[in-house]
C-alpha positions as YAML, in Angstrom:
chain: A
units: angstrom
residues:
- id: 1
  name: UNK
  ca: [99.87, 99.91, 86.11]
- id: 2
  name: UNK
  ca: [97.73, 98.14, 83.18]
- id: 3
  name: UNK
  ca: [94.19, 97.89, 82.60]
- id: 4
  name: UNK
  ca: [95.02, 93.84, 82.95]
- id: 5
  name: UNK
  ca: [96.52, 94.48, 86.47]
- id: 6
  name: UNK
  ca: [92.77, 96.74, 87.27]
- id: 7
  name: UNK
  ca: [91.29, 93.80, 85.75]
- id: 8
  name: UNK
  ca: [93.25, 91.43, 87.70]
- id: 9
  name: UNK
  ca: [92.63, 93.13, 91.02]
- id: 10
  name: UNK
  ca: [88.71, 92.91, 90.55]
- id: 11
  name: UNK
  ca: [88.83, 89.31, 89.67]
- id: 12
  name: UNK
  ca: [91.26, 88.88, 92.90]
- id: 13
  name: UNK
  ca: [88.48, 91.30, 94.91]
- id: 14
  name: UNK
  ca: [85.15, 89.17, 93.86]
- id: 15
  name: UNK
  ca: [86.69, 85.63, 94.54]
- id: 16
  name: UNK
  ca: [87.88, 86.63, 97.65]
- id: 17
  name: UNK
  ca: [84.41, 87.57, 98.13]
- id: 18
  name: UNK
  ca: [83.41, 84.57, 97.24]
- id: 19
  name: UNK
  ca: [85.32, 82.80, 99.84]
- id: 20
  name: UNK
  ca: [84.43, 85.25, 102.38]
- id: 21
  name: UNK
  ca: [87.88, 86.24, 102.67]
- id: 22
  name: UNK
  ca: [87.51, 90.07, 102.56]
- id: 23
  name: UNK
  ca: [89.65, 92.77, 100.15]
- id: 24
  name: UNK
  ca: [89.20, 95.65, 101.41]
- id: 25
  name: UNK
  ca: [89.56, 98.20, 98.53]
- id: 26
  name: UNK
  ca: [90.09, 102.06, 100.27]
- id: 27
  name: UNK
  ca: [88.74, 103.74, 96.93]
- id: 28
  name: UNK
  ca: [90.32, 106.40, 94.48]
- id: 29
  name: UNK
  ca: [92.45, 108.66, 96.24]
- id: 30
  name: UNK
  ca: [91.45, 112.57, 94.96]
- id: 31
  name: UNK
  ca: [94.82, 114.28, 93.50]
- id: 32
  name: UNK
  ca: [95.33, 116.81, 95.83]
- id: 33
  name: UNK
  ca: [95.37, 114.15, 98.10]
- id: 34
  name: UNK
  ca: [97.68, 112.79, 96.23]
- id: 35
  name: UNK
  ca: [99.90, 115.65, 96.01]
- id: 36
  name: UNK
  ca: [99.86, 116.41, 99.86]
- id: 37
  name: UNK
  ca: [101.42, 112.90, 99.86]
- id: 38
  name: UNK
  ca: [104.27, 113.38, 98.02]
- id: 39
  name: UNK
  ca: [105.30, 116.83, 99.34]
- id: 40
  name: UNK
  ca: [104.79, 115.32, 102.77]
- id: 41
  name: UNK
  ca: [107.50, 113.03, 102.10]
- id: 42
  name: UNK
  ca: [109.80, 115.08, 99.20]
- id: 43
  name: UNK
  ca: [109.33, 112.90, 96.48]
- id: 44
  name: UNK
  ca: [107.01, 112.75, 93.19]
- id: 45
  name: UNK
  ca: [105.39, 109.59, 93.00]
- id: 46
  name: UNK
  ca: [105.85, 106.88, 90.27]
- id: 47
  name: UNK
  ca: [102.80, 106.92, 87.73]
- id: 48
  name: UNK
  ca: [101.91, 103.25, 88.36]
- id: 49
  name: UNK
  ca: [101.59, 103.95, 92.16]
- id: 50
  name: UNK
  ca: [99.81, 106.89, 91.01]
- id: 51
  name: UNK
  ca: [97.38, 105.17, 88.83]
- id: 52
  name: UNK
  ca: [96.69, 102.62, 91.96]
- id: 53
  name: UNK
  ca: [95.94, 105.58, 94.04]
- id: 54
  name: UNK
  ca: [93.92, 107.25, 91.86]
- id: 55
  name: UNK
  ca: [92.17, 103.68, 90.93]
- id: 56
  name: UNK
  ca: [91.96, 101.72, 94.12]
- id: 57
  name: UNK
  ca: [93.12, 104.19, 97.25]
- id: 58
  name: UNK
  ca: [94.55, 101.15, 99.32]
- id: 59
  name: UNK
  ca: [94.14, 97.39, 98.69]
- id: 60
  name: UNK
  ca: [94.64, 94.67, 102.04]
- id: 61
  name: UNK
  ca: [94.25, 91.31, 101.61]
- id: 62
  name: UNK
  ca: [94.19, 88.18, 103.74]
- id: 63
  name: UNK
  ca: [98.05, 87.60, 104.93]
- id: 64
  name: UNK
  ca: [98.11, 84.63, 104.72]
- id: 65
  name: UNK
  ca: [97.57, 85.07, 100.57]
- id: 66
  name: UNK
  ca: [100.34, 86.95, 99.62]
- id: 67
  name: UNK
  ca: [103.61, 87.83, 100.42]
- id: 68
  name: UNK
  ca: [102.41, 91.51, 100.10]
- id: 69
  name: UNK
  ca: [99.29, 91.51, 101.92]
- id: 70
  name: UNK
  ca: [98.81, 95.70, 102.40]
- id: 71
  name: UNK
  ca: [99.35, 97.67, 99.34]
- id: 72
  name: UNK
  ca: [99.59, 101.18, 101.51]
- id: 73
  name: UNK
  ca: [97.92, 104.49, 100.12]
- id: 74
  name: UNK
  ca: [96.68, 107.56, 100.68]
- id: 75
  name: UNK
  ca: [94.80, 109.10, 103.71]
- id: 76
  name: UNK
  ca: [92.17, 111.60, 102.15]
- id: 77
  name: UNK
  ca: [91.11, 115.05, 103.55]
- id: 78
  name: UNK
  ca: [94.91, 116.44, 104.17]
- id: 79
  name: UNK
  ca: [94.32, 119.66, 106.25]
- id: 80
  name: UNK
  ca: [96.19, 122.96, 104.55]
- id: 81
  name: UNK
  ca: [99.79, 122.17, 106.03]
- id: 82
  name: UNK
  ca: [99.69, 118.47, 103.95]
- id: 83
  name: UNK
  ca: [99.11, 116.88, 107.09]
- id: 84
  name: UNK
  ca: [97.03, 113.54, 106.67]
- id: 85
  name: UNK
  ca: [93.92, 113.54, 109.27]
- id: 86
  name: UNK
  ca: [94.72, 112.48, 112.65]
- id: 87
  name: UNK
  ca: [92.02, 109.53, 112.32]
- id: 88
  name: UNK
  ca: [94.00, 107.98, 109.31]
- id: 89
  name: UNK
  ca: [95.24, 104.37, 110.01]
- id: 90
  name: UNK
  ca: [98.81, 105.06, 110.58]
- id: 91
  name: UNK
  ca: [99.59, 101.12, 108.50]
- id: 92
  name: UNK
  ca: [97.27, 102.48, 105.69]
- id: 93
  name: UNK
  ca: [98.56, 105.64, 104.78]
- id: 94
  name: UNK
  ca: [101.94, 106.02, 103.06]
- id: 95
  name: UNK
  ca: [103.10, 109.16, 104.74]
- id: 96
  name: UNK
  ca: [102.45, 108.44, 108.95]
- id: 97
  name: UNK
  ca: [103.66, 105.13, 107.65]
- id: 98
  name: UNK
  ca: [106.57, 106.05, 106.19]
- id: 99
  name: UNK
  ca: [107.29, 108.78, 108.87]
- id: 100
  name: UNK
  ca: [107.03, 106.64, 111.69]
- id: 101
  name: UNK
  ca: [109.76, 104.46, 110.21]
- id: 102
  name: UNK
  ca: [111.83, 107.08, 109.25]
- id: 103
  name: UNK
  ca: [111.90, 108.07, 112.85]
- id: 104
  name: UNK
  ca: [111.19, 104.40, 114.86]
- id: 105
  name: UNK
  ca: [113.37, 102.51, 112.57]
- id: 106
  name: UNK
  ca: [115.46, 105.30, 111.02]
- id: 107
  name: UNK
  ca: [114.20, 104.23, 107.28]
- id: 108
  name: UNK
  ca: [116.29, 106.11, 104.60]
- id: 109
  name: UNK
  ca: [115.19, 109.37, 103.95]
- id: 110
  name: UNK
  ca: [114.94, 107.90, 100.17]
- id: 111
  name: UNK
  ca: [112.23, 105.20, 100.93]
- id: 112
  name: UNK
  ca: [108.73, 105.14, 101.02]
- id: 113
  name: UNK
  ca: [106.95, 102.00, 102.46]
- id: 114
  name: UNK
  ca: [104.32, 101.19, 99.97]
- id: 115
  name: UNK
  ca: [103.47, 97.45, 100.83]
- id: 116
  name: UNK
  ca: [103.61, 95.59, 104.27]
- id: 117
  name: UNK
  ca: [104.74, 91.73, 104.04]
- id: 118
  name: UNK
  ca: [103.44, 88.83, 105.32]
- id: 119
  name: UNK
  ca: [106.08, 88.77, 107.42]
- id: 120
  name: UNK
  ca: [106.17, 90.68, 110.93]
- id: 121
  name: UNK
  ca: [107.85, 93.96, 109.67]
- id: 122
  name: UNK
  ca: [108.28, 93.56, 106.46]
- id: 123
  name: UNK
  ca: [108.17, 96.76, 104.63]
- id: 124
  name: UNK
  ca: [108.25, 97.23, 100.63]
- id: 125
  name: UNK
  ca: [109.69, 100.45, 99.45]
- id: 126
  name: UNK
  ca: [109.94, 102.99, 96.80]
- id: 127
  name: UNK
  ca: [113.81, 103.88, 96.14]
- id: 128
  name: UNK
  ca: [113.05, 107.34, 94.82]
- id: 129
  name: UNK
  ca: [117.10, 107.77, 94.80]
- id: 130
  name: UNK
  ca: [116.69, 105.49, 91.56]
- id: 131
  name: UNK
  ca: [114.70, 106.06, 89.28]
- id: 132
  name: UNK
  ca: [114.28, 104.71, 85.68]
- id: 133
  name: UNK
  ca: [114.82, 108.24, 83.50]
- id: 134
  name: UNK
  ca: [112.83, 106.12, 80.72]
- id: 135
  name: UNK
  ca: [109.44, 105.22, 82.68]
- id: 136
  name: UNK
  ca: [109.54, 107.54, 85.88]
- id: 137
  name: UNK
  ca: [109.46, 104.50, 88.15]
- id: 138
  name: UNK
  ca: [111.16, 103.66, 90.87]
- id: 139
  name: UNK
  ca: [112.10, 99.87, 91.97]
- id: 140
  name: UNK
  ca: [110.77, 98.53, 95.36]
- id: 141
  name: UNK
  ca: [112.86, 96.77, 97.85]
- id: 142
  name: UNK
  ca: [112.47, 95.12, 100.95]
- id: 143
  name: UNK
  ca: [113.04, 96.64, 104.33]
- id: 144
  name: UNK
  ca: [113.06, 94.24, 107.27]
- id: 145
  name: UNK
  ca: [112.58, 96.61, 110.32]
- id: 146
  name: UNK
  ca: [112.94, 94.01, 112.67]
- id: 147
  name: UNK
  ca: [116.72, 93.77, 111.89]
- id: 148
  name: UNK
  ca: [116.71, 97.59, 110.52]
- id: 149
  name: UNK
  ca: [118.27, 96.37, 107.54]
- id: 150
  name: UNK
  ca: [117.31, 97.03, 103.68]
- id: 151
  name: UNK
  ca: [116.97, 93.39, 102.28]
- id: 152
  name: UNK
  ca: [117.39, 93.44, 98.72]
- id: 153
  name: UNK
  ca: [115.20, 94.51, 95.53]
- id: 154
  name: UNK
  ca: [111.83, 92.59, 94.54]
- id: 155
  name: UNK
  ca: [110.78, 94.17, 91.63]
- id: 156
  name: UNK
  ca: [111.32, 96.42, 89.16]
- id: 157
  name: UNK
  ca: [108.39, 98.96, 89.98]
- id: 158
  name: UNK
  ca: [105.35, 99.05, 92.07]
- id: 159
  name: UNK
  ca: [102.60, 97.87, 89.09]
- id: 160
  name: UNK
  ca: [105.09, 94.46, 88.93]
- id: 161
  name: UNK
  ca: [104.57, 93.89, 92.47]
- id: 162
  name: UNK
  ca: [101.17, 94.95, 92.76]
- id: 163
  name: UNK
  ca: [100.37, 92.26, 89.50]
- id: 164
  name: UNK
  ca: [102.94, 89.53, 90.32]
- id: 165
  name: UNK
  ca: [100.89, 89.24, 93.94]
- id: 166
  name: UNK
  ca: [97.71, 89.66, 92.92]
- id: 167
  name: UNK
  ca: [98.02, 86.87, 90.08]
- id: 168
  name: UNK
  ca: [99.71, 84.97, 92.32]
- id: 169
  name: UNK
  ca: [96.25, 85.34, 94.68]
- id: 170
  name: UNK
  ca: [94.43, 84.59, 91.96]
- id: 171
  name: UNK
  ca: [96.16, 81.47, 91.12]
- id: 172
  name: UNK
  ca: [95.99, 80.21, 94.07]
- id: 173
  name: UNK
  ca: [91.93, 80.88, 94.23]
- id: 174
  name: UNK
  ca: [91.78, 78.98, 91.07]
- id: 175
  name: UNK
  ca: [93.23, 76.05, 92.44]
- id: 176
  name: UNK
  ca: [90.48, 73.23, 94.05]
- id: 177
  name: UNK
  ca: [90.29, 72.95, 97.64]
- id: 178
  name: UNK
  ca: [91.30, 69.57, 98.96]
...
């Protein structure tokens, strides 16, 4: 993830504000948080869904606005098994979300939802089973759980899809209302 996607994200975050159409930003997820995660769920996570952990925490937007509109992170305050808290928001933390599908929807053992769609059950995934040996990332696809199907690959790593919806947001903000 670039400093022109962080960038980006503000600018998306203040004119939503500005239309009173909230962003709800979770804040930086601490490491060890961090870590839980990914021993929770076996895998090592890419460094630009690191960074946005470590930079924004969790990011929702208006569905209507996007056709990612929750960019799922990290519960904080894992106990000392790596459990998440039993408060977290099972939709806004990447391991009860991605658990729960493993077991309600029998998800891929390989997948880790990181973005719900605008779409009833629409879930975008980390492939950890392929990652790019050059960059450490892994590309996301879409899972629709309503037909328990993987869909097909959206982009080629988590800061693309993270920057391709949020400029498309801001885009859109940009244009005049009619």
């Amino acid at each position: 993830m670039t400093s022109d996607t962080i960038e980006l994200v503000e600018r998306v975050r203040r004119r939503l504000k500005e239309h009173e159409n909230p962003c709800e930003i979770s804040g930086p997820a601490p490491e060890a948080d961090i870590s839980a995660a990914e021993a929770a769920l076996g895998c090592r996570f890419p460094p630009s869904y690191r960074t946005f952990l470590q930079t924004f925490g969790g990011i929702v937007i208006p569905p209507h606005l996007g056709i990612v509109h929750d960019f799922v992170g990290v519960a904080t305050g894992f106990d000392a098994a790596g459990a998440p808290p039993p408060d977290a928001r099972e939709a806004r933390d990447v391991v009860r979300r991605t658990l729960q599908a493993r077991v309600e929807r029998k998800l891929a053992d390989h997948l880790v939802v990181v973005g719900l769609g605008a779409q009833h059950q629409e879930w975008f995934c980390l492939d950890v089973s392929r990652p790019n040996s050059a960059t450490g990332e892994y590309p996301v696809v879409l899972f629709d759980a309503k037909d328990n199907a993987l869909d097909q690959q959206f982009y080629e790593d988590f800061g693309q899809m993270l920057a391709e919806v949020m400029g498309f947001v801001a885009d859109n903000l940009d244009q005049p209302l009619d």
